[in-house]
Structure formats: structure tokens, C-alpha cells
C-alpha positions as CSV (number, residue, x, y, z in Angstrom):
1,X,0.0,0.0,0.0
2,X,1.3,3.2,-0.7
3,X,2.4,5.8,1.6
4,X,-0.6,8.6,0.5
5,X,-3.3,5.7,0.5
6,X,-2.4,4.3,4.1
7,X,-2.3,8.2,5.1
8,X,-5.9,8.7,4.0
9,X,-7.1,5.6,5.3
10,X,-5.2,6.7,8.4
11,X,-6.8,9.8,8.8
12,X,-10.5,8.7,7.8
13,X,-10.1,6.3,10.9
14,X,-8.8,8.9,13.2
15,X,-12.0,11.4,11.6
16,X,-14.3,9.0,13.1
17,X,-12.8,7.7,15.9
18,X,-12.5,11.4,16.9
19,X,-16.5,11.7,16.8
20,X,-16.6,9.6,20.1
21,X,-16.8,6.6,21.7
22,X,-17.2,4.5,18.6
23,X,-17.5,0.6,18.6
24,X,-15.0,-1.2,16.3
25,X,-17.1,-2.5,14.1
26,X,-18.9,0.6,13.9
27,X,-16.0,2.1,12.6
28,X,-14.7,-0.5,10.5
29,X,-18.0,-0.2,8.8
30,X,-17.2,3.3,7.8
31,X,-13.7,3.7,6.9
32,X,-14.9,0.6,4.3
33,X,-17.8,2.9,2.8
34,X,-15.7,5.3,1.9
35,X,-15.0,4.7,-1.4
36,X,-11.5,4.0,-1.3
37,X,-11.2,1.2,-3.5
38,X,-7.9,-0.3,-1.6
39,X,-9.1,-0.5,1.6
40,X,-10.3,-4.1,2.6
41,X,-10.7,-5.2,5.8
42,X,-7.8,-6.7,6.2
43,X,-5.9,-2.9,5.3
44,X,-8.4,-1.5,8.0
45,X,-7.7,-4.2,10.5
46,X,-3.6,-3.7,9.7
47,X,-4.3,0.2,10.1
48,X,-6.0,0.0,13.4
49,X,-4.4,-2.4,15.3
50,X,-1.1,-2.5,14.2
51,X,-0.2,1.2,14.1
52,X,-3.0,3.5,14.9
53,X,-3.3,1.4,18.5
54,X,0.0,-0.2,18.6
55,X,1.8,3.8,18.5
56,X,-1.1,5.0,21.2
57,X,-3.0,7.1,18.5
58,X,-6.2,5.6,19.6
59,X,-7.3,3.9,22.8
60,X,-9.4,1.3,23.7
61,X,-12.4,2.5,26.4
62,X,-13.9,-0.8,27.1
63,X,-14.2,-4.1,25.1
64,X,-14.5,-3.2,21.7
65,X,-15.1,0.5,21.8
66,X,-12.0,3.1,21.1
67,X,-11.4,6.9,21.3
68,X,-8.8,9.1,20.0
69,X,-6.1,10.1,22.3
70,X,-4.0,13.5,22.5
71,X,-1.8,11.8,20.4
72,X,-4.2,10.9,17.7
73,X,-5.7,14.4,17.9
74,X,-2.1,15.7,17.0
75,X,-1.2,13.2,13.8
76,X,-5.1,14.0,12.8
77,X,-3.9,17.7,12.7
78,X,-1.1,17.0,10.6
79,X,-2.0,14.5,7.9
80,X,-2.9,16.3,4.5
């Protein structure tokens, strides 16, 4: 994946995850619908867990349901 795709898809998961307590689901629902034509689930499930999670840019609340964190705010700010 290239480095402008995962950025979008990056961002459009931060964008919702930034609306609230989301459920995963809930979110990986979204980012899937938005017409990106590379994201799969499996791109979305690499995204979230293993670096928008893994580098404490979003945070898990309770079982299954995340937020952003000041961190995730910051790198939301910044990606084009």
C-alpha cells in the first residue's frame, strides 16, 4: 500500500474515531464505505491495530469501543 493511500485511510479512521466513543465494528464499517477502493478489511484491520493502536493514536475504552487520544488528535492535525 502506498504511503498517501495508508495516510488517507489513516486519517479517515482517526476522523471517526474522533467523533466519540465508537465501537470497532462501527467504525470499520465506515472507513470501508468510503469509497476508497484499496481498503479491505484486512488494510483497515492492519491500520487500526497494528499502528493507529499499537503507536497509542487511539485507545481502547472498554471491550471493543476506542477513542482518540491527544496523540491521535495531534497526527489527525497533521496528515494532509
Amino acid at each position: 500500500m502506498k504511503d498517501q493511500q495508508r495516510d488517507s485511510l489513516r486519517k479517515t479512521i482517526l476522523d471517526i474515531v474522533a467523533k466519540g466513543h465508537i465501537h470497532y465494528t462501527d467504525i470499520e464499517k465506515k472507513a470501508i464505505a468510503t469509497c476508497m477502493p484499496f481498503v479491505t478489511a484486512n488494510t483497515f484491520k492492519t491500520q487500526f491495530y497494528d499502528y493507529l493502536l499499537a503507536n497509542g493514536y487511539i485507545k481502547r475504552v472498554t471491550r471493543g469501543v476506542y477513542t482518540i487520544s491527544e496523540r491521535g488528535q495531534k497526527l489527525l492535525e497533521i496528515l494532509p
